[in-house]
C-alpha positions, 0 to 999 in steps of 0.5 A, spaced: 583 873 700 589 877 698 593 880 704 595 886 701 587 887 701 587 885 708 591 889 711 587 895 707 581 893 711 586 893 717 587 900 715 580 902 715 577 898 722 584 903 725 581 909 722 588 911 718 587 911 711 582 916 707 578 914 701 575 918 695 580 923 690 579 930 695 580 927 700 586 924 699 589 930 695 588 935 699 591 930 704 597 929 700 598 936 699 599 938 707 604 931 707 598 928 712 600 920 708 605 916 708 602 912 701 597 912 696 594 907 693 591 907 686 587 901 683 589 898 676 583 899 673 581 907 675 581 912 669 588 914 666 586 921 668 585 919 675 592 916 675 596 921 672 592 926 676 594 922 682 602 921 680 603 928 678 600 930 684 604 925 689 611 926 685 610 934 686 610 932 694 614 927 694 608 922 696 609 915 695 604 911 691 601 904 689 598 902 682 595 895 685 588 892 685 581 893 683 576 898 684 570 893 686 576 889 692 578 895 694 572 897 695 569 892 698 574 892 704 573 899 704 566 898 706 564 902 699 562 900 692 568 902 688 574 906 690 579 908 685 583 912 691 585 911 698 591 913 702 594 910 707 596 914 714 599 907 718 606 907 717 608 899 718 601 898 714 604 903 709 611 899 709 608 893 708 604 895 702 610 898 698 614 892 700 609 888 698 606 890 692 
């Protein structure tokens, strides 16, 4: 397994990471996040919705992995979006990817 997944789950299991379009944009939007993680194989609307919104508040962002991996260590079926809120876990993810 990949450590960039690991350490999503990681997130997950301390309780800091939001997952889904809503509530990772209206997290974005009161500056809650450190980094949003955007999978490679969500649509090109998402994506371009997401980096818009992150670049208008200053959020930052990765495009890495699969909706169905992301997904999996996130305990759901897919998840094109997530958002990070642990900080040394959010480095490790923009340092890493």
């Amino acid at each position: 397994m990949n450590k960039f997944y690991s350490m999503i789950g990681m997130a997950r299991k301390c309780g800091k990471i939001a997952i889904g379009h809503d509530s990772v944009l209206k997290s974005i939007k009161k500056n809650k996040y450190s980094t949003v993680i955007i999978a490679e194989d969500a649509s090109e609307k998402t994506k371009k919705n997401l980096i818009y919104e992150c670049n208008k508040y200053n959020c930052k962002y990765i495009i890495k992995g699969e909706k169905q991996m992301l997904g999996k260590m996130l305990g759901k079926d897919k998840v094109s979006i997530a958002a990070v809120y642990e900080k040394n876990i959010a480095l490790y993810l923009i340092n890493n990817s």
